[in-house]
N, C-alpha and C positions, 0 to 999 in steps of 0.2 A: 884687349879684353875690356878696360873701361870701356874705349865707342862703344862695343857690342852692349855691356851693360846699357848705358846712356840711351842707345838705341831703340833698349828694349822701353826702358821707364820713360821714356817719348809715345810708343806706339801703348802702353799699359794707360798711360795717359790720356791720350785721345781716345782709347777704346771708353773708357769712364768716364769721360764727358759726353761722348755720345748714349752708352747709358743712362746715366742722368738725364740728357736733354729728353730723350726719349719718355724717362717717367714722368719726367715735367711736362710732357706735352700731353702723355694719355691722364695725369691729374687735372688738366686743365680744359680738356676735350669737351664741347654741346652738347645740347641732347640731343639724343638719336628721333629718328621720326618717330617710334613706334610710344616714345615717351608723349613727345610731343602730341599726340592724338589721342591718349590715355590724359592729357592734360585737359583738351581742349572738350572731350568727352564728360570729362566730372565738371568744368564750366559749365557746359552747355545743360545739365543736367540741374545744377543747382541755378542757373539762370528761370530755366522754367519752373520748378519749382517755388521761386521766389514771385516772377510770375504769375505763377496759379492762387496764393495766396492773397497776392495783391487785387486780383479779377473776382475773385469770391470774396471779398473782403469789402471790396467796392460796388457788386453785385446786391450786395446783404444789406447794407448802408441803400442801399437805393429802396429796395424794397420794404426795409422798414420807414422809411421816409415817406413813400405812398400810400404803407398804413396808418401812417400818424396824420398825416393831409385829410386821407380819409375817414377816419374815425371822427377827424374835429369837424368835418362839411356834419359829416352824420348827427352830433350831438347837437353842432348850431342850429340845425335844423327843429331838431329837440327840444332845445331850449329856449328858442325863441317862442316855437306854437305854446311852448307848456307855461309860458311867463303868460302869454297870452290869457289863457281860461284859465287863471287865478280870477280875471275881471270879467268872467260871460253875465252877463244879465238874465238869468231864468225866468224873470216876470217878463219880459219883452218878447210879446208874443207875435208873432208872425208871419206871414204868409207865401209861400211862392209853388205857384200852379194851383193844383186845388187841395195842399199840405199845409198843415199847420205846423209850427215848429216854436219853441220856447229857447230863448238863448243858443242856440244852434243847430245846424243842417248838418245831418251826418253822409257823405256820400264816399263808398270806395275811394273814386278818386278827387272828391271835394270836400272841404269843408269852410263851411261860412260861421261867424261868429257876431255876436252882436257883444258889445262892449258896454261897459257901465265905468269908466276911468276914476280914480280918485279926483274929487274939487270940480266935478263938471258936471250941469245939470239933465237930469237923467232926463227932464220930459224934449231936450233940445241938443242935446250934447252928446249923444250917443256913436257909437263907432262901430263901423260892419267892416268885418274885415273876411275876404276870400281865399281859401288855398287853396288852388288847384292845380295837380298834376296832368302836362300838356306833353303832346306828344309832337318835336319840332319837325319838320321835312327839309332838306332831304336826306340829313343825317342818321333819321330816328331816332333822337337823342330824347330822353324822356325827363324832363326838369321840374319841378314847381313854382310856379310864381304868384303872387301875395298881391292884390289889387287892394284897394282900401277908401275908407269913405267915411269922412266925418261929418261933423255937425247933424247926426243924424236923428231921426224922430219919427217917432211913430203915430201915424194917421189913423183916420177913421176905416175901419176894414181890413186892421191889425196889417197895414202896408207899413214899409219902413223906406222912409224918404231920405235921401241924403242932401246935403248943400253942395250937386256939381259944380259950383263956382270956385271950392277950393282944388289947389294942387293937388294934396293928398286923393280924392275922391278920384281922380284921373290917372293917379300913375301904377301902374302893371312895374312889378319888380321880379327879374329871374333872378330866385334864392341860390341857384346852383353854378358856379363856372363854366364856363363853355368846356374844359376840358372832364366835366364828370358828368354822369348821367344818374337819374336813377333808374332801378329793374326790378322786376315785377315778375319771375320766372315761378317761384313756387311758394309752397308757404314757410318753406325754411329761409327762401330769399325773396320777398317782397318787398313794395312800396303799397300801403294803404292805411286808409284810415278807417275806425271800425266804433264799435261801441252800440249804445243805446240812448236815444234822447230823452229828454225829461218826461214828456207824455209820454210815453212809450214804456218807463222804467213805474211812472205810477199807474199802470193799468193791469201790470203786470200782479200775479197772486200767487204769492204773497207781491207787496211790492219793493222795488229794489231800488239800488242808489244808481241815478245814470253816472257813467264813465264815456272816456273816451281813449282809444287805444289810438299809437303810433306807430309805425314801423317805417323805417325807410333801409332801403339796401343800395349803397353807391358802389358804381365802379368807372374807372377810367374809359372813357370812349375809345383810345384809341386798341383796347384791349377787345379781340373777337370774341374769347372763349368762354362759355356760361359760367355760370357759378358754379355751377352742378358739376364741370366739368374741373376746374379752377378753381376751388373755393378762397383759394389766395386772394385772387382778386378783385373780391365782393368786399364789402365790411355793413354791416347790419346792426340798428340801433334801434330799439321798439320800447313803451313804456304805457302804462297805462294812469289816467289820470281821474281821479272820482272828482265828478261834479258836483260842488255845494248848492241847494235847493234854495240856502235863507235868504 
């Protein structure tokens, strides 16, 4: 009767360790595939997600970066013609073709300016200075560039002479980067110059103050699409400036 006991609490025994091992093995079990793809699902999910923010994030940064490039081409543009006619000479009269003109030439796409500098003698010392928007081949890139001429003076027959023997008098400066142009497509996006010259404003009845208007609208060359189309990728800067007469 004991063996038989003993017998049994031997075989009671192994049956419960087998049990045991058994829950010990299904508490310890991987994951099934179907986890595993529900894992790799919400990864791949939030991967792009995180993704997408970084690409729009980096996108956004770029394009505010070519509006601020672009705005300062714009203003320097600005600022330098408008620092300019603080010093136009309206007494310096003269001539080219069979026009008269006092202190400056107003053209769409030109403007010339005769200069009167602080400390420098006005009958011999004078400065003409050119802006004009040119149109480059074979890119059609449309830019301005600034020619200049000093020691300059005015002759018999209201001509204005320069001293070609200096540097300045000879060198052609493109104001814009090769990588921006400017465009001239409408009047919400232009490049011109505009206004009324000094005979022109006193003949006028009643008569008026001459001014001179700016406008310049850059955009990237490597950009195909109009402004019209794109407003994005124009930037536009225009000011107008009254000319003193004293």
């Amino acid at each position: 009767m004991n063996k038989i006991n003993s017998k049994l609490k031997t075989q009671n025994s192994k049956l419960w360790n087998l049990g045991f091992g058994a829950r010990k093995y299904r508490t310890s079990r991987g994951y099934t595939l179907i986890e595993m793809l529900i894992s790799v699902t919400i990864l791949a999910g939030l991967l792009i997600i995180v993704l997408g923010t970084v690409a729009a994030s980096s996108s956004s940064s770029a394009k505010v970066g070519s509006l601020r490039e672009k705005t300062e081409l714009a203003r320097s543009l600005i600022d330098q013609i408008s620092n300019d006619l603080n010093y136009i000479d309206t007494k310096a009269t003269f001539t080219i073709g069979d026009k008269v003109y006092s202190g400056y030439l107003l053209e769409p796409n030109r403007l010339i300016l005769v200069l009167h500098l602080p400390k420098t003698d006005r009958q011999t010392e004078l400065v003409r200075k050119e802006y004009r928007m040119v149109l480059e081949q074979p890119q059609q890139r449309l830019t301005l560039k600034l020619s200049e001429g000093r020691q300059c003076q005015l002759v018999i027959g209201d001509d204005l002479r320069c001293d070609q023997n200096t540097s300045e008098s000879a060198e052609t400066i493109d104001l814009l980067p090769e990588a921006y142009s400017l465009i001239q497509e409408t009047r919400l996006f232009e490049s011109t110059f505009g206004g009324i010259g000094v005979l022109e404003a006193r003949i006028k009845s009643p008569p008026i103050s001459p001014y001179i208007t700016l406008a310049f609208t850059i955009k990237p060359v490597d950009v195909v699409s109009t402004c019209t189309a794109d407003p994005g990728t124009c930037y536009k800067v225009s000011t107008t400036f009254n000319v003193g007469t004293q």
